[in-house]
C-alpha positions in Angstrom: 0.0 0.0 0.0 1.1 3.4 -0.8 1.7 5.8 2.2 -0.8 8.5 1.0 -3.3 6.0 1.0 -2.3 4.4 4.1 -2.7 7.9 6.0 -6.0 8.4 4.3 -7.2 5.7 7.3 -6.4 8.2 9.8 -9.8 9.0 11.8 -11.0 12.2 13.5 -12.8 12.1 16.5 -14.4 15.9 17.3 -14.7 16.7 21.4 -12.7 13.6 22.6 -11.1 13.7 24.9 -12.5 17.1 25.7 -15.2 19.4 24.1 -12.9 21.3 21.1 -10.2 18.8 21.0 -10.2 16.7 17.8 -8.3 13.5 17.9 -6.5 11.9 15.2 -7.4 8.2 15.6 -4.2 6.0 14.1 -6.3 2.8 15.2 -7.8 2.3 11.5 -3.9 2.4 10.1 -2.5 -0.1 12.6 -5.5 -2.5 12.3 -4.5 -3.0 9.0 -1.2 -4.7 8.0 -0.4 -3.0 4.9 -1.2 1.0 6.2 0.8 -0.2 9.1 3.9 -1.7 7.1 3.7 2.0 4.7 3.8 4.0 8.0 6.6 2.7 9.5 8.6 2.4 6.5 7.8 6.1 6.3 9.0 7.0 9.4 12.0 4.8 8.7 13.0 7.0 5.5 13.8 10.3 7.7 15.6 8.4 10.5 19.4 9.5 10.9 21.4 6.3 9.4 23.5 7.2 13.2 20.3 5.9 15.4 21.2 3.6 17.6 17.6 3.7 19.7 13.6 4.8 19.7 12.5 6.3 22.6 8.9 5.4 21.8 6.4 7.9 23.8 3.5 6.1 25.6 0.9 4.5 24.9 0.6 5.0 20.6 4.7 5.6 20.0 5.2 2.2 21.3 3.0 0.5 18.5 5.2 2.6 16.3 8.5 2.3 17.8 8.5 -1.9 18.6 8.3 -2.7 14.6 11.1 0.1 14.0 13.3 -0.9 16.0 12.3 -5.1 14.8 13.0 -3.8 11.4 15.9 -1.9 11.4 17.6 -3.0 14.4 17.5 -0.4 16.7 17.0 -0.8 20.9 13.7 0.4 22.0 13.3 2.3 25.0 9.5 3.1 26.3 9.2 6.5 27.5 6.5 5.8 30.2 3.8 7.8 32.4 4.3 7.7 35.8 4.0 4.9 38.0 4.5 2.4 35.2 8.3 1.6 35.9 9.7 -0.5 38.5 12.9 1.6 38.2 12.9 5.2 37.0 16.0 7.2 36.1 14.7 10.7 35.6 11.4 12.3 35.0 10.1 15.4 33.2 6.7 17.7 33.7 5.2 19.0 30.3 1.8 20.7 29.4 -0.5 19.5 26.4 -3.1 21.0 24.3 -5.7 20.2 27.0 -4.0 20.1 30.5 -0.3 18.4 31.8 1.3 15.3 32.4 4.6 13.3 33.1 7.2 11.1 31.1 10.2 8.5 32.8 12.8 7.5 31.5 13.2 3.7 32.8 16.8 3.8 34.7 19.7 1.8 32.9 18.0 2.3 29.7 20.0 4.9 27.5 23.6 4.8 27.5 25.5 8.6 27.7 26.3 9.2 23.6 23.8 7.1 22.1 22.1 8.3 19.0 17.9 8.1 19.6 15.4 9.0 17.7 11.7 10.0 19.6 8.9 8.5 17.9 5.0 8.7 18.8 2.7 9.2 16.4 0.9 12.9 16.6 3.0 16.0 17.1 0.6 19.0 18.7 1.9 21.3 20.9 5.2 20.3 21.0 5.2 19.2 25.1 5.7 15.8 25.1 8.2 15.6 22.3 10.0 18.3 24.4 9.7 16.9 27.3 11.0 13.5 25.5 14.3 15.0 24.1 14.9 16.5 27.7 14.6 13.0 29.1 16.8 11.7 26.5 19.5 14.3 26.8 19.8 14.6 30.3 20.5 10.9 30.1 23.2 12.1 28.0 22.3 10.9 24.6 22.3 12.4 21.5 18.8 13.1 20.0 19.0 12.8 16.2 15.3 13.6 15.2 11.4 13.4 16.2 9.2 11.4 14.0 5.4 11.7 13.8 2.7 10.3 11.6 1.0 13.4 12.0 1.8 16.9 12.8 -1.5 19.3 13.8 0.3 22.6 12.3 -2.2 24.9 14.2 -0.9 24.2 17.5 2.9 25.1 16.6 4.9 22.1 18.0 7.5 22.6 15.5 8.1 25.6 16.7 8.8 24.8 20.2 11.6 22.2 18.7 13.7 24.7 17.1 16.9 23.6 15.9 15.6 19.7 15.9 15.3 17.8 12.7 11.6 16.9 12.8 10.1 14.9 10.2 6.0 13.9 9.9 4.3 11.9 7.4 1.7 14.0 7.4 0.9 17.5 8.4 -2.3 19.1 8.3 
């Protein structure tokens, strides 16, 4: 399947999870295995040939992130909410479109100077990919992009990355 028409799946739920909010429902694409197979080769295209990991943002980056780094052989590393880890090495504070929230890093997990790449699969506001490379650099790795299946360009999360190679399927 070709990636245009693998994104054409994309849903859109109006007022979830709050009035005014629209999610972008990715469920459609990973439900079936040929959208799924075009997206993450997509994502795979504008990944630095340097990654060595995916930090894959919780919950839908991890659907994303597990078959990248299958595919291509890179680690994966779950960037989780809190009270999920057994062992947490750092933690970071972000806001969202409609409120706030928390990422770990699971201790022992990223190694000073490796390469990583964040992945989840819709880039808003900017927050939580922010908050991501924090994690990821405080650790003292390198982050060598953020890639999205969608960016909402409305809400300026590119913005808020300046000076990061960020790359998106789909913007809209």
């Amino acid at each position: 399947m070709k990636l245009e028409n693998a994104l054409k799946l994309l849903r859109e739920v109006p007022d979830f999870p709050r009035p005014g909010v629209v999610f972008r429902d990715l469920t459609p694409v990973l439900a079936n295995p040929d959208a799924l197979r075009a997206v993450v080769d997509g994502l795979q295209d504008d990944i630095h040939p340097d990654t060595q990991v995916v930090a894959a943002i919780e919950a839908r980056g991890f659907l994303l992130g597990a078959p990248l780094g299958y595919g291509w052989r890179y680690g994966v590393v779950p960037l989780r909410k809190p009270g999920k880890l057994p062992s947490v090495a750092d933690r970071v504070s972000y806001d969202l479109e409609y409120g706030t929230a928390e990422l770990e890093l699971p201790a022992d997990a990223i190694s000073p100077g490796q390469h990583v790449v964040i992945v989840d699969d819709v880039l808003a506001t900017g927050g939580t990919a922010e908050a991501a490379c924090t994690l990821v650099e405080r650790a003292g790795a390198i982050v060598t992009g953020i890639s999205v299946v969608l960016e909402i360009t409305a809400l300026g999360g590119r913005g808020r990355l300046a000076g990061r190679n960020v790359s998106a399927l789909l913007a809209v």
